[in-house]
Each structure stands twice: as C-alpha cells, then as structure tokens.
C-alpha positions as CSV (number, residue, x, y, z in Angstrom):
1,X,-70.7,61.9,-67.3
2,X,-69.1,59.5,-64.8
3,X,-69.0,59.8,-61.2
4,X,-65.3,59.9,-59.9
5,X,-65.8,57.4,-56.8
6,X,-67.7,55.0,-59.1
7,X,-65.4,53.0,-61.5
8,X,-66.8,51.0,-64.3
9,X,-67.6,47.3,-63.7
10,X,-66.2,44.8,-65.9
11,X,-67.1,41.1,-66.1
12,X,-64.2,38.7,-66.2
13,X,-64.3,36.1,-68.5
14,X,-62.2,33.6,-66.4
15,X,-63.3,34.1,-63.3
16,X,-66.9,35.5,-64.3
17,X,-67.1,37.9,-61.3
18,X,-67.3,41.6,-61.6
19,X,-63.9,43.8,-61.4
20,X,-62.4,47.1,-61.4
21,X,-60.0,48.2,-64.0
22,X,-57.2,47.1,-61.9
23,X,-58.6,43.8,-62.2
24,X,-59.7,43.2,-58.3
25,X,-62.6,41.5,-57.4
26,X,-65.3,44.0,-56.9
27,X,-68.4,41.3,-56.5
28,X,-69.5,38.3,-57.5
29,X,-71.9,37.5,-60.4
30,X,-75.1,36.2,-58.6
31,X,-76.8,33.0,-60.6
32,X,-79.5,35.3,-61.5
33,X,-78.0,37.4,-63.1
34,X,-75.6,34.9,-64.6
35,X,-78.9,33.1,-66.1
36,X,-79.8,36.1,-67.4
37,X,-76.6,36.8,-69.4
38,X,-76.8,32.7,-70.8
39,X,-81.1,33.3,-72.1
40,X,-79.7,37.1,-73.4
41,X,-77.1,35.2,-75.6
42,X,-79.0,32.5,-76.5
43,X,-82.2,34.9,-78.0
44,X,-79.0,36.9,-79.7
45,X,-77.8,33.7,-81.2
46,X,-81.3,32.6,-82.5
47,X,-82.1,36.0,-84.0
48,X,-78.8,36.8,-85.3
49,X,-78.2,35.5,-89.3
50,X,-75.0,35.6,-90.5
51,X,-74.5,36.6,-94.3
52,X,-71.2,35.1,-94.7
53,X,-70.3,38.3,-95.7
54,X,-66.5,39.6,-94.3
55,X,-67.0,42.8,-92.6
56,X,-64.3,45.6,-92.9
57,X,-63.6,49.3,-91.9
58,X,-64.3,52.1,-94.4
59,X,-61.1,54.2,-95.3
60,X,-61.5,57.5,-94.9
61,X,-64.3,58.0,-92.8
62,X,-63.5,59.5,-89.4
C-alpha cells in the first residue's frame, strides 16, 4: 500500500535526477548515491554469466 501524498520516484536516465511521473524534477541524485548505483552495477556485471541462451515468455501461463 502506497501513501496518496507520496508519488513514486523515478530516476531519469538523461538527466539522472529523481522525478515524479509527470516527469518534474523532484531532486537531484547526490554523488553518493550516484557511486553507489555505478559499484551496484559493476558487482551485478561481475557476478552475472550469461548463457547465451534467448530468453522467451511461456504461452499459457497467467
């Protein structure tokens, strides 16, 4: 459950500042947390091994 008067944050990729739906400027990524973000993608990228295999959706399922 969601408050009402607090919208979800999203993280533009262009601008790399934190908006609302609407797309306004709600604040600015601090370096901190923006270092944080680069060493969590870099740890993904070293753990992560790629099989080659193609992923797809299974028909049927709901």
């Amino acid at each position: 459950m969601q408050a009402k008067d607090k919208a979800p944050l999203w993280l533009c990729e262009k601008c790399e500042n934190f908006t609302d739906i609407d797309d306004m400027i709600i604040r600015e990524q601090t370096k901190d947390e923006k270092d944080a973000a680069i060493s969590k993608l870099k740890d993904f990228q070293k753990d992560f091994v790629s099989t080659g295999e193609k992923k797809s959706r299974r028909k049927g399922v709901n």
